[in-house]
C-alpha positions in Angstrom: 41.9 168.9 103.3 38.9 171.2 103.4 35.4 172.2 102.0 36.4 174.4 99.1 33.3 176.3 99.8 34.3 177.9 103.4 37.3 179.3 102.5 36.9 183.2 102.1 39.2 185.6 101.1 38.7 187.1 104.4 39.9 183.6 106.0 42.9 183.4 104.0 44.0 187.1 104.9 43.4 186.0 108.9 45.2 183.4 108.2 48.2 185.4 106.7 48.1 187.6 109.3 48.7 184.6 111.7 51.6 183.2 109.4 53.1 186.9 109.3 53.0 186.6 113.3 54.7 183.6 113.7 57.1 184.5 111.0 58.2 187.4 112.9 58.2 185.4 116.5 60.2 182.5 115.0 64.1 182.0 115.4 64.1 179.6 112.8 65.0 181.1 109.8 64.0 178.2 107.8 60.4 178.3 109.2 60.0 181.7 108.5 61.4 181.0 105.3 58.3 178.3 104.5 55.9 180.2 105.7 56.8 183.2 103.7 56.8 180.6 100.6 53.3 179.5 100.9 51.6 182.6 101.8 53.6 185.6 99.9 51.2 184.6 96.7 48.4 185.1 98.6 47.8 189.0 98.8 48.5 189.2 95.0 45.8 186.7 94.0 43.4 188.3 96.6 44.0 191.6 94.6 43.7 190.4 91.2 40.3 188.7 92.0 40.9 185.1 91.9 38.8 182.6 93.5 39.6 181.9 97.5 39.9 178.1 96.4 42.2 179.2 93.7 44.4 180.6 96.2 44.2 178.8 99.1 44.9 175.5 96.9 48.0 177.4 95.5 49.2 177.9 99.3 48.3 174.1 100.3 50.3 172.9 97.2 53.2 175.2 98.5 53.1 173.6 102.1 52.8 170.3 100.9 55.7 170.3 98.7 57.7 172.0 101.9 56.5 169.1 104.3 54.1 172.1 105.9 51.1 171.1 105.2 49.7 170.0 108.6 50.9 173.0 110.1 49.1 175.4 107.5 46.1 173.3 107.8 46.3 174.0 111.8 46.4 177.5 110.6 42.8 177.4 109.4 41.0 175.6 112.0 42.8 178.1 114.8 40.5 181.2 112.4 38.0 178.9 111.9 37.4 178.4 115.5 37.7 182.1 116.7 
């Protein structure tokens, strides 16, 4: 879905800070429920020194199997762009 090599830790924590942001403006419980799913892994990994690509495949295998996978995807190229 994306070069391996261009995802950062500091990109993955931007991006959790994005998902924590729409988790907290979203009504729909179930969203925020998916969201919190793919990314609640993340900071753990981050501290324990595992490989970006480690974790960010761990959060794209989450959103895939919860039919989010686009939408995380989105996630990155909104950072990526800023």
């Amino acid at each position: 879905m994306t070069d391996p090599q261009l995802i950062t830790n500091e990109i993955i924590l931007r991006i959790l800070q994005v998902a924590l942001i729409e988790i907290r403006a979203t009504d729909n419980l179930g969203k925020a429920r998916m969201l919190a799913d793919a990314f609640h892994n993340a900071p753990g990994m981050i501290a324990s020194g595992r490989e970006p690509q480690e974790t960010w495949t761990r959060i794209l295998d989450t959103a895939r199997r919860l039919g989010i996978e686009t939408y995380v995807a989105s996630l990155l190229s909104h950072v990526q762009s800023r």
